[in-house]
C-alpha positions, -999 to +999 in steps of 0.1 A: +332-094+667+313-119+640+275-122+649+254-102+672+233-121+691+202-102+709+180-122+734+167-096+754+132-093+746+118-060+736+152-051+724+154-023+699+180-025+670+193+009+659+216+025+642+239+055+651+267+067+626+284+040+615+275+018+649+247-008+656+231+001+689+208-022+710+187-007+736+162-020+759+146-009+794+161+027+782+198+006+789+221+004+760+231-034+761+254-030+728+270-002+708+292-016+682+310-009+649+292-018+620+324-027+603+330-056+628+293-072+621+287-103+602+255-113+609+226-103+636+203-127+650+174-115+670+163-142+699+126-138+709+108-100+705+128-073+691+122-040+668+146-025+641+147+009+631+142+011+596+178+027+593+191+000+607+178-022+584+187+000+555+219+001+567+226-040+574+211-044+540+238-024+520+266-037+544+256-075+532+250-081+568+222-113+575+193-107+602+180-137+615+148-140+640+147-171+662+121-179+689+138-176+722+146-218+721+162-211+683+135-227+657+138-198+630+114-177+619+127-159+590+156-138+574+165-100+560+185-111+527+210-082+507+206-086+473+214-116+460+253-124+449+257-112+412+272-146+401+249-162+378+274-182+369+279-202+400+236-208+404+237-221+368+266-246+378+244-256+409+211-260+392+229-278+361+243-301+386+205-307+400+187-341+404+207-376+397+234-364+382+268-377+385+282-339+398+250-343+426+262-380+434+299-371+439+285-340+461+266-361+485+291-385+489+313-361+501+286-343+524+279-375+540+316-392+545+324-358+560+299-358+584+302-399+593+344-392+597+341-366+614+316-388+638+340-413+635+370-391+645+347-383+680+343-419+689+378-429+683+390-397+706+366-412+731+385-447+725+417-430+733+405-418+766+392-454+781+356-450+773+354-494+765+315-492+752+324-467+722+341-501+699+305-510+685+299-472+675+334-471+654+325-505+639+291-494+625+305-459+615+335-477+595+309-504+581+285-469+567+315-455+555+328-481+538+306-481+505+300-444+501+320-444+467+308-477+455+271-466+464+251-449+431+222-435+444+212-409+466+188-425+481+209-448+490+234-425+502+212-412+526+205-445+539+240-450+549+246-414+566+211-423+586+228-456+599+260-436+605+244-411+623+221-438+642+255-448+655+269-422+665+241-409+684+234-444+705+268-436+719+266-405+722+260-408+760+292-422+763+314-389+750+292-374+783+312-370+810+291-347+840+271-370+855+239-345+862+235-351+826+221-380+802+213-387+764+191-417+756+179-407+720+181-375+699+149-358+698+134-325+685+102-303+681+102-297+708+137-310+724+126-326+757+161-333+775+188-307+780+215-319+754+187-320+727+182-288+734+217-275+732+221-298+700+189-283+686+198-249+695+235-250+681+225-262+646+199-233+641+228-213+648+248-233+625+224-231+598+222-191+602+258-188+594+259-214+567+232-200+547+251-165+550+282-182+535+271-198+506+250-163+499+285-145+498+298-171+473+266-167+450+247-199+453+207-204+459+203-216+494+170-236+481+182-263+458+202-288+475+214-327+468+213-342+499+183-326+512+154-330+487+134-294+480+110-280+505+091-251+501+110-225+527+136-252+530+175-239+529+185-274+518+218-266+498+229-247+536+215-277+551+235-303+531+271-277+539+263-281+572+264-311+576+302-320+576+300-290+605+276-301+627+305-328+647+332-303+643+313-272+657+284-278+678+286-308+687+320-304+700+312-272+717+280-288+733+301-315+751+329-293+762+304-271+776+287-299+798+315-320+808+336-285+821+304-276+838+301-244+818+264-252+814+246-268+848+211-283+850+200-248+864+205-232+832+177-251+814+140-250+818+104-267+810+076-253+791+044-265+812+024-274+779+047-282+757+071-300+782+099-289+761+131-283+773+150-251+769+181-224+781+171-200+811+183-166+799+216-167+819+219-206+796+214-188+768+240-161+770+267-184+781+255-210+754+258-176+729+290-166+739+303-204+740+291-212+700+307-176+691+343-184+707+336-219+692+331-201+656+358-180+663+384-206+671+416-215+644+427-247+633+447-255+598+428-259+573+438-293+555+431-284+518+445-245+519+472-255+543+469-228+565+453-216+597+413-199+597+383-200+621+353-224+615+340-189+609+361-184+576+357-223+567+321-221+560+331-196+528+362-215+520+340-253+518+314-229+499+340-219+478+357-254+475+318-264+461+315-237+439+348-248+423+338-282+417+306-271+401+319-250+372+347-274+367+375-261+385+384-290+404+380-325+397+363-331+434+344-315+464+372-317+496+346-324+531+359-305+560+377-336+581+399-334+605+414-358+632 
């Protein structure tokens, strides 16, 4: 099954035998193995039985609460992965260092071909205004491994994604939609919202990856420290964000899977967000998109996106204690 997503609010999380059961309105909306849980994430209001979080906890399985439109709110951890080894790799590797340098680079060129890999599709299709976009792409690209700083890394992957997103209107093909700019907190325009939406759930999944491997979620490279901050999941997903929900946001507007009936706006905050029927079909789309195989280029073989977060975690891992001589991004074409 993979992750269980619950928006019903008042929902109640239990546990019977060896099966998660969700209830609400005294109708059971879910009654599943445990063994076929990866994650849970609770959308708006819900209670869980303490057995049921006694029971996700020894199984290693993430709970993640979102506000109904997907801005997190916190997460129930297992213990922490016994590999010390890989956290003392990680934190060696912290600040400047040529290991942290090498990592970026590889977060970023990942992320600005896989942008790059969009727009060219696009090209291929007939859409004439997408040439500037590839140009400025290639032109960020270019000087990732001559460029010694990651300050200055993150300079280049701001003007890659700037061009990617001011033609991002052009991958759109339903016409009841538009992108002029992406925004967030609060998302005011449908495809923000979707966008918005997708990476939270992008994020929950990332940060449950790089848990299994053993690494601390807090210390990243590309995204400087925050208190609360996942910035290490936040740097991962990053060479994801094109490949899974971006991708899965466009097919789900131009094949009309998603219409402008299935979004909303808050009065106050004039934010933009899913209905309830949105939200389940945006649920179910992001889970079959997770779900879906493609061959991996480094291992050569087929997986999900859903197994590719742990293999990239493991792929970084490997370069940080030395067992490879580079970090592999996740590209494909």
């Amino acid at each position: 099954m993979g992750t269980v997503y619950i928006s019903t609010d008042g929902a109640f999380i239990g546990k019977t035998d060896e099966r998660l059961r969700v209830r609400a309105h005294k109708e059971t909306l879910l009654d599943v193995p445990l063994i076929k849980v990866d994650g849970v994430v609770a959308l708006g209001r819900a209670t869980v039985s303490p057995d049921a979080l006694k029971e996700l906890l020894e199984r290693h399985i993430p709970l993640s609460f979102m506000t109904r439109t997907g801005r997190f709110l916190g997460r129930l951890e297992p213990e922490l992965n016994k590999n010390i080894f890989v956290r003392a790799a990680q934190w060696k590797a912290a600040g400047e260092t040529p290991r942290s340098i090498h990592i970026v680079r590889s977060f970023i060129r990942g992320k600005l071909k896989n942008y790059r890999t969009a727009l060219m599709r696009a090209r291929r299709e007939g859409i004439a205004p997408i040439e500037p976009g590839i140009t400025r792409l290639e032109q960020a690209i270019a000087p990732i491994n001559r460029t010694q700083t990651i300050d200055s890394l993150r300079g280049l992957e701001g003007a890659g994604s700037a061009a990617y997103f001011t033609h991002f209107t052009h991958l759109i093909r339903n016409k009841n939609f538009t992108f002029t700019t992406r925004n967030r907190r609060p998302p005011t325009a449908p495809i923000n919202a979707l966008l918005s939406f997708g990476y939270a759930l992008l994020l929950h999944d990332i940060q449950g990856a790089i848990n299994i491997v053993g690494f601390d979620p807090y210390l990243g490279y590309l995204h400087t420290q925050r208190y609360g901050r996942p910035s290490l999941a936040l740097d991962l997903m990053e060479e994801f964000r094109p490949l899974v929900v971006d991708a899965m946001v466009l097919a789900a507007i131009n094949r009309k899977a998603l219409t402008p009936k299935d979004f909303e706006n808050e009065p106050v905050s004039h934010a933009v967000s899913l209905t309830d029927a949105g939200r389940h079909t945006f649920l179910r789309l992001y889970e079959q998109k997770k779900q879906s195989k493609f061959k991996h280029p480094v291992m050569g073989r087929q997986c999900t996106y859903q197994e590719a977060f742990e293999i990239q975690a493991r792929l970084l891992a490997k370069y940080l204690m030395s067992e490879t001589e580079q970090y592999p991004p996740l590209v494909l074409k």
